[in-house]
Steps between C-alpha positions, in 0.01 A plus 500: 500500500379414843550112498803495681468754751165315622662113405287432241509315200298622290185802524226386733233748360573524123084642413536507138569171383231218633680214673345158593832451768391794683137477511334477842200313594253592704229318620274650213769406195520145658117513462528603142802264379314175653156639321673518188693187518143324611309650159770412311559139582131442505439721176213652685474845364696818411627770768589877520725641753454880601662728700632854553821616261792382672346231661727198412260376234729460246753339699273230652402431109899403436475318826200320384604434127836376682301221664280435221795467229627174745209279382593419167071451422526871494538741221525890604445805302593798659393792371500907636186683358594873446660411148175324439243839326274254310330125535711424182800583686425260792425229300837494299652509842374263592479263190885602487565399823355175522658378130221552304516659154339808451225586177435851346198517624391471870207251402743260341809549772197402856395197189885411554522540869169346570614182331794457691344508844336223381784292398778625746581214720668769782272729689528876422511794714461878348646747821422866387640754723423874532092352386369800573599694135333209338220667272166387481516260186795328661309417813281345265699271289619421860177418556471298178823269677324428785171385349680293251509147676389199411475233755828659684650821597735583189710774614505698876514872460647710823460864485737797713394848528409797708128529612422700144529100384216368774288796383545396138412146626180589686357672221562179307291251629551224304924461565414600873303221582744251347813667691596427828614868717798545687584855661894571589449743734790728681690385838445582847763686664614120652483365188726787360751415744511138455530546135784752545695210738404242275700691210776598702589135569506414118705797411746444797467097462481509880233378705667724771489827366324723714292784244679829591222717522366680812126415629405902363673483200266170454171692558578789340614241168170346575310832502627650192439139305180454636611119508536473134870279459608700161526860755629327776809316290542856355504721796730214702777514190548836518532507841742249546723731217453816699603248820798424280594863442439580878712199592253402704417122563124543594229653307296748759183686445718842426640333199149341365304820557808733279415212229152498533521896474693478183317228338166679578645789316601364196151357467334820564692656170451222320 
């Protein structure tokens, strides 16, 4: 609704729908994409990646599985763990995912799956996001896939959730000591900025495009987020549609604190 009136092309803070185009780096995600790309060329170990709920986990996932699906060596399995209530469950998923026929029984379906690790000629990698709903026996038959080697690493495992997951972990210390950590944490109030700018020049494919939002109406974005990108894309797209239906060309700290208001509302009676 807004894309003309501020000469864009397309929404520069959709929040609901991870996308690698749009994700920013910061120093710290840099840190994290070269650690995973390091463990996985060397096949050094397994890694989990936590951070607060709207962090941009799931988004740097898709960015990573982008760059991992380019070597051809590679064979991902991506799987979201809510639907997953039982170990049974996770290993179908996962036996289903990677091509390998599934048994009646769980003994005989890991029998199945075991053996092909061992034959595979391409090297696996299981991605489970949202980790933190895993239950107990799944962590263990995770467990069970990283002990099963034989004179190799057989299959990588990279784990995404909210710090529920590194609790789980901790408590576990057999899959904690053969995982590397990685924490996504939320942005500094630069950092928010830069990632706003960033976005804005994909959206208006130009480099030129100056981010039409006032230095306040930045902080007080900033303060209501606390830093974490999924609040700031929200509270920015609504106020560049209440900019729209002001006619206004700027976004100032009058508009962001009305949205802020409202959005803080509808939480409250929620």
């Amino acid at each position: 609704m807004y894309l003309k009136h501020f000469h864009l092309v397309e929404k520069p803070f959709e929040y609901l729908i991870p996308n690698p185009r749009y994700f920013w780096y910061t120093s710290q995600g840099e840190g994290i994409k070269a650690q995973c790309d390091y463990i996985i060329r060397e096949k050094s170990g397994h890694l989990y990646i936590s951070g607060p709920i709207g962090a941009g986990k799931t988004t740097l996932l898709k960015t990573l599985t982008q760059g991992l699906l380019t070597d051809n060596q590679n064979l991902i399995n991506f799987i979201n763990a809510p639907n997953l209530k039982t170990s049974n469950a996770l290993l179908r998923r996962v036996t289903d995912g990677f091509g390998v026929k599934t048994e009646r029984s769980y003994d005989d379906t890991l029998q199945n799956f075991t053996a092909w690790l061992k034959k595979t000629e391409r090297f696996p990698i299981l991605i489970i996001d949202e980790a933190q709903n895993l239950v107990l026996d799944s962590l263990k038959t995770l467990h069970y896939f990283m002990t099963y080697v034989t004179d190799r690493l057989l299959m990588m495992i990279i784990l995404c959730g909210q710090e529920e997951m590194v609790a789980r972990i901790n408590r576990f210390t057999a899959i904690r000591s053969r995982m590397f950590p990685a924490f996504l944490s939320a942005l500094s109030r630069s950092e928010a900025e830069k990632m706003m700018q960033y976005r804005w020049k994909i959206a208006s494919q130009n480099d030129a495009a100056p981010l039409p939002f006032t230095d306040k109406a930045l902080d007080d974005i900033f303060n209501y987020s606390k830093g974490v990108p999924r609040y700031i894309c929200q509270v920015a797209d609504v106020a560049l549609l209440a900019a729209y239906h002001q006619n206004k060309a700027e976004v100032d700290d009058t508009i962001v604190k009305v949205v802020v208001n409202s959005l803080t509302v509808k939480e409250g009676g929620t």
